[in-house]
TORROGU-884681 format. One record per residue (C-alpha): x negated, y negated, z negated; residue in one letter; residue number from 1. Coordinates in steps of 0.2 Angstrom, whole numbers, plus 5000, padded with zeros to 4 digits. Last residue first. Layout:
residues N
<<X,Y,Z>,'a',NUM>
...
END
This chain:
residues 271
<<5082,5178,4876>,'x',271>
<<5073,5161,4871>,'x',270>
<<5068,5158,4888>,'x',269>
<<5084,5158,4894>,'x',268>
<<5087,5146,4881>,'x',267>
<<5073,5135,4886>,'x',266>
<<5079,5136,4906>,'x',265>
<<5093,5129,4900>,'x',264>
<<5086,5117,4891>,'x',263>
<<5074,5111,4906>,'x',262>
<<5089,5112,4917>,'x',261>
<<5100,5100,4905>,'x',260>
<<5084,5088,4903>,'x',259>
<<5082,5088,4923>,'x',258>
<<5099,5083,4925>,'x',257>
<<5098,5069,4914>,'x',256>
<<5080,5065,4923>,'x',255>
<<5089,5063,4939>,'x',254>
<<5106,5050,4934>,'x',253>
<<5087,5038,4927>,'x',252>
<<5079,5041,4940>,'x',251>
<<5093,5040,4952>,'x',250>
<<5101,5025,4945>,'x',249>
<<5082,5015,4945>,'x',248>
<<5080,5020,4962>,'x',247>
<<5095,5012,4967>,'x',246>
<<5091,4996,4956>,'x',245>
<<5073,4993,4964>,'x',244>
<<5081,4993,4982>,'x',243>
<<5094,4982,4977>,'x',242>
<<5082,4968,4970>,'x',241>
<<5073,4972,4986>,'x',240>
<<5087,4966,4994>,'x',239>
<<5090,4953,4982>,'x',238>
<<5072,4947,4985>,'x',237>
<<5073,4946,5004>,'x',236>
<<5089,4936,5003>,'x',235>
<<5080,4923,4991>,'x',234>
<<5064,4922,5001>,'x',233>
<<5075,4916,5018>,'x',232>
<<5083,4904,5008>,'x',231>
<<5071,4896,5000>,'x',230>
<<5062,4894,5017>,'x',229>
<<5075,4885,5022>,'x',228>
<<5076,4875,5007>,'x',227>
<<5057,4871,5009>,'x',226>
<<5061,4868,5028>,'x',225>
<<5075,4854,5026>,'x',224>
<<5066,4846,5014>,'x',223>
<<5053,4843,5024>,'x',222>
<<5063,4839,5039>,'x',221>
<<5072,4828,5027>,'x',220>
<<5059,4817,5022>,'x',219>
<<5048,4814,5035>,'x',218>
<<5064,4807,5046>,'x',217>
<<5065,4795,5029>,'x',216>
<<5049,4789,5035>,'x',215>
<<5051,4785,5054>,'x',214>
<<5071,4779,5051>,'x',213>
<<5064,4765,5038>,'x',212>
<<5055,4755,5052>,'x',211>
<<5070,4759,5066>,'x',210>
<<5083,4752,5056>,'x',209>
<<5073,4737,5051>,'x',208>
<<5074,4731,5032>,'x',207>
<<5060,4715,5033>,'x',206>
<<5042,4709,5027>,'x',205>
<<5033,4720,5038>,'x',204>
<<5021,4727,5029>,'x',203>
<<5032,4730,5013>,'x',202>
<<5048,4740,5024>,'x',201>
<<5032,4751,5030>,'x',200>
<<5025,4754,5013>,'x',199>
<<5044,4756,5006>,'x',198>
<<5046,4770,5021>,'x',197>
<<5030,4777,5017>,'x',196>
<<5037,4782,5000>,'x',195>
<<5052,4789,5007>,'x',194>
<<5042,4801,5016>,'x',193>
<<5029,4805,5001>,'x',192>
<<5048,4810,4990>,'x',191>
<<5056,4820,5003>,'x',190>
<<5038,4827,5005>,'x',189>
<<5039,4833,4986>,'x',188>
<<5059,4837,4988>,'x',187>
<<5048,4848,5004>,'x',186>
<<5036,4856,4993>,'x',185>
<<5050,4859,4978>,'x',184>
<<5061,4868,4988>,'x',183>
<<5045,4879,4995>,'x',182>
<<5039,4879,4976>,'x',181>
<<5054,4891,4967>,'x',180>
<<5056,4904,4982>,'x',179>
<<5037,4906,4981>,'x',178>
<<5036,4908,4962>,'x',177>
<<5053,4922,4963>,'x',176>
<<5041,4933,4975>,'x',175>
<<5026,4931,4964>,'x',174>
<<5038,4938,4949>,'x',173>
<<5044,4952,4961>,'x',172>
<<5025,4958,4964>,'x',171>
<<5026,4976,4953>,'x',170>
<<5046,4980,4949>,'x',169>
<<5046,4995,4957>,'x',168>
<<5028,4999,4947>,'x',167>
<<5036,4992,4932>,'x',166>
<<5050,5002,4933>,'x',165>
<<5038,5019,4935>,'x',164>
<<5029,5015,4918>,'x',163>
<<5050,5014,4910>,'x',162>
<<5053,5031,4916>,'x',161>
<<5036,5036,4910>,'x',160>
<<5045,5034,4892>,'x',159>
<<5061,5041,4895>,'x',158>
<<5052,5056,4904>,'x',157>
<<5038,5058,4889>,'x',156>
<<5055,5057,4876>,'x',155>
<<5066,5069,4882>,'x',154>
<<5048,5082,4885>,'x',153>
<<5043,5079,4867>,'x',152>
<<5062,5083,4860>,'x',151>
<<5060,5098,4873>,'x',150>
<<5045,5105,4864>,'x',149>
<<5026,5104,4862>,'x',148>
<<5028,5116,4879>,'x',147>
<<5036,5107,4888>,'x',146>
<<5025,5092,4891>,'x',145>
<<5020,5095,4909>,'x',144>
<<5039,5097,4913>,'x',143>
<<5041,5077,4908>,'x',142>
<<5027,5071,4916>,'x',141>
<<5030,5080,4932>,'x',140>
<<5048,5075,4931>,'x',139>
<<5044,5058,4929>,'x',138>
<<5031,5059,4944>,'x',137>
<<5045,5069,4955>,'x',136>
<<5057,5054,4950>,'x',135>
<<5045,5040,4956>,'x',134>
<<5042,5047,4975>,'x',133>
<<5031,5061,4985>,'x',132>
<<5033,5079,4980>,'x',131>
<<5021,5090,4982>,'x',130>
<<5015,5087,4963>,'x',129>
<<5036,5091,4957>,'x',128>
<<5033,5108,4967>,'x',127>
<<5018,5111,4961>,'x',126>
<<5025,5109,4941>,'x',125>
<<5039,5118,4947>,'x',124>
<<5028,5133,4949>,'x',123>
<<5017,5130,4934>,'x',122>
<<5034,5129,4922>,'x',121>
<<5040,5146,4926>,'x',120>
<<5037,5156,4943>,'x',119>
<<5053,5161,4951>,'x',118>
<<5067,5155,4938>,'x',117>
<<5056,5138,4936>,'x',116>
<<5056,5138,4953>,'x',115>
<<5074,5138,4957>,'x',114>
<<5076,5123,4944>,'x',113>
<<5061,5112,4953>,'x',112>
<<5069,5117,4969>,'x',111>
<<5086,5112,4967>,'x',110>
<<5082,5098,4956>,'x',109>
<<5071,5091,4970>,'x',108>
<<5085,5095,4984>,'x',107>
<<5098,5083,4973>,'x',106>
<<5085,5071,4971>,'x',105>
<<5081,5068,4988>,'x',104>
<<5068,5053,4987>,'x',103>
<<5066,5038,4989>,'x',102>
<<5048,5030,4985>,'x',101>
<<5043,5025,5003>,'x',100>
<<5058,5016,5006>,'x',99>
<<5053,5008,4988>,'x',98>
<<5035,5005,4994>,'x',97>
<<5040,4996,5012>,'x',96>
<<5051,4986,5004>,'x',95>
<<5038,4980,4992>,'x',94>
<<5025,4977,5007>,'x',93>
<<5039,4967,5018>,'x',92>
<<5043,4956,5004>,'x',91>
<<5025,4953,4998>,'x',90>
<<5019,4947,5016>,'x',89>
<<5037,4937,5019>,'x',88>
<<5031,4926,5000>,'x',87>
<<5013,4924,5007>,'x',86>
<<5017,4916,5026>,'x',85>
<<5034,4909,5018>,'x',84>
<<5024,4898,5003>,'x',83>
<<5009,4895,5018>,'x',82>
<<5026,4886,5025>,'x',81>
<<5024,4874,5014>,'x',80>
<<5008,4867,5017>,'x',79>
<<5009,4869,5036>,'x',78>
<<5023,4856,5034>,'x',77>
<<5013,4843,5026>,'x',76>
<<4998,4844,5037>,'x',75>
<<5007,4846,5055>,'x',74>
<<5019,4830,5049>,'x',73>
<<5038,4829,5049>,'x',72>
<<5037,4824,5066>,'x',71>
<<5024,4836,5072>,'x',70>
<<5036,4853,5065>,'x',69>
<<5049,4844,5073>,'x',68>
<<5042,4845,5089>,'x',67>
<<5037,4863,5087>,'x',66>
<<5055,4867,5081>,'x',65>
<<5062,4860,5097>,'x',64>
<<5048,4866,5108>,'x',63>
<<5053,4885,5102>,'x',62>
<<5070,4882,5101>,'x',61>
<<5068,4878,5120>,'x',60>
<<5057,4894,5126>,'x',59>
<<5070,4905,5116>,'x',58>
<<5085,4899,5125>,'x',57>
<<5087,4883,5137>,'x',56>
<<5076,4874,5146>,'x',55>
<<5086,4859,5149>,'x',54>
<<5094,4860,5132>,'x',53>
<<5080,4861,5125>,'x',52>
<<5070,4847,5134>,'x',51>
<<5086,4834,5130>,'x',50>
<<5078,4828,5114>,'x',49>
<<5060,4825,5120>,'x',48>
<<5067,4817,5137>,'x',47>
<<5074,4805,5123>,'x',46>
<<5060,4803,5113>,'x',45>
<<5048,4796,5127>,'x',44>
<<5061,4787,5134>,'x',43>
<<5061,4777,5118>,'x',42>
<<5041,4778,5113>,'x',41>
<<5038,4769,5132>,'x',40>
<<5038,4751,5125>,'x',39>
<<5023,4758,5113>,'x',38>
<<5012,4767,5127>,'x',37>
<<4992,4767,5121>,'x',36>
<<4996,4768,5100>,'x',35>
<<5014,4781,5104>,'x',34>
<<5002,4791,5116>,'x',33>
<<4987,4794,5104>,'x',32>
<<4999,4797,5089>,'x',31>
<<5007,4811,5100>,'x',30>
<<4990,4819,5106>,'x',29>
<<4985,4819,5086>,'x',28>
<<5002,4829,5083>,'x',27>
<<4999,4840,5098>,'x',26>
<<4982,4843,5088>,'x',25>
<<4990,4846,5073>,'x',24>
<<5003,4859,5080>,'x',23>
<<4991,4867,5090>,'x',22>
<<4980,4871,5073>,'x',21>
<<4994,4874,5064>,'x',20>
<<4998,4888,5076>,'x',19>
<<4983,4896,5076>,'x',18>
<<4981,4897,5057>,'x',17>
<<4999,4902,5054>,'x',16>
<<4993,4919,5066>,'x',15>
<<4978,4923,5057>,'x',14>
<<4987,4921,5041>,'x',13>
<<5002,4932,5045>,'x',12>
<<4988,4944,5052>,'x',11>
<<4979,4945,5035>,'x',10>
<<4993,4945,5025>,'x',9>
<<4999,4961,5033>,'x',8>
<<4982,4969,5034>,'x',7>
<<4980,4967,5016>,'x',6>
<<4998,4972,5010>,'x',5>
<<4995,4989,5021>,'x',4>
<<4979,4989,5013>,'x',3>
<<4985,4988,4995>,'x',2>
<<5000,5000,5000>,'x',1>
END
């Protein structure tokens, strides 16, 4: 999983990397043009905002987003989105644990109880070792301990129930910081927008339309992508959320049956 996680990151990074870098230097392309063409900002802009639905589909959305990416500034904007770069990376590494994790429980008790008919303790013992997932490791633990006695082996699967939790659980507070800064990345550019709209209101000594639209522009697009951002993060992590609770009923609906079989087996044992 470590590697899995590593290679993820490291793609999501090399990726983001290349496409700030356009993105600022479009931006420094646009600064150039507005300094050398100022009367020719307005058409400029307008040809700008009827390019998407010129071109249409994918390749449109994809110079609309661009565009506003630059407008709300390359810098700032890359900032924030390094909060959905790292926050998509751990999403996709948990889900990929916890569909790796499932398991058939109802074929596992089958074949741990017909085992222990077969061969005892040591053969579902290799079958619970063969088997991949959280419940076979509790039930491992828990069948390794039988023979200091089944109040010993109730109490090793409760406990290495709650070991196994943690491991579903592993990365979800990282998760939950990433939806928390993306909001507050962009209400902290809504804030450095506004700002430079005051600055520009100061130089020029009057309240123009077109002075206080440039900064408060700023503002919401940065806003608007720290929420979206949010968003996107908070329905990843109620999904994995979901994950962690399925697998949570089956261990602990598993380990129940376990306990009944182990007693059973006990009494048989007993005979």
């Amino acid at each position: 999983m470590k590697k899995v996680f590593a290679t993820l990151t490291v793609l999501a990074m090399l990726t983001f990397g290349s496409a700030v870098m356009m993105a600022q230097e479009e931006a420094a392309a646009v600064e150039e043009a507005a300094v050398e063409q100022v009367d020719e900002a307005a058409p400029v802009a307008e040809e700008v905002a009827e390019a998407p639905a010129e071109d249409g589909g994918l390749v449109a959305l994809h110079k609309t987003l661009k565009t506003k990416f630059i407008e709300g500034g390359a810098g700032f904007m890359a900032l924030t989105l390094v909060t959905l770069v790292f926050g998509l990376a751990l999403c996709i590494e948990r889900i990929i644990y916890l569909s790796l994790s499932k398991t058939n429980t109802k074929q596992l008790l089958d074949n741990v109880e017909a085992a222990l008919k077969e061969g005892g303790i040591e053969k579902a013992l290799e079958v619970c070792r063969n088997t991949r997932g959280p419940v076979a490791s509790i039930f491992y633990q828990g069948l390794s301990r039988y023979d200091e006695g089944i109040d010993v082996v109730e109490k090793t699967v409760a406990s290495y129930g709650g070991v196994q939790l943690g491991l579903l659980e592993k990365n979800l507070s990282w998760i939950t910081l990433f939806i928390a800064i993306a909001p507050s990345l962009g209400f902290l550019g809504t804030i450095i927008g506004m700002i430079e709209a005051f600055d520009k209101i100061q130089q020029v000594g009057d309240i123009s339309a077109t002075v206080v639209a440039g900064g408060i522009k700023v503002a919401l697009l940065t806003t608007l992508l720290g929420l979206v951002i949010a968003v996107v993060l908070q329905l990843f992590y109620n999904y994995i959320l979901s994950l962690v609770e399925g697998l949570v009923n089956e261990m602990e609906d598993s380990s129940i049956s376990l306990l009944d079989i182990v007693v059973e087996y006990d009494k048989a044992q007993k005979k």
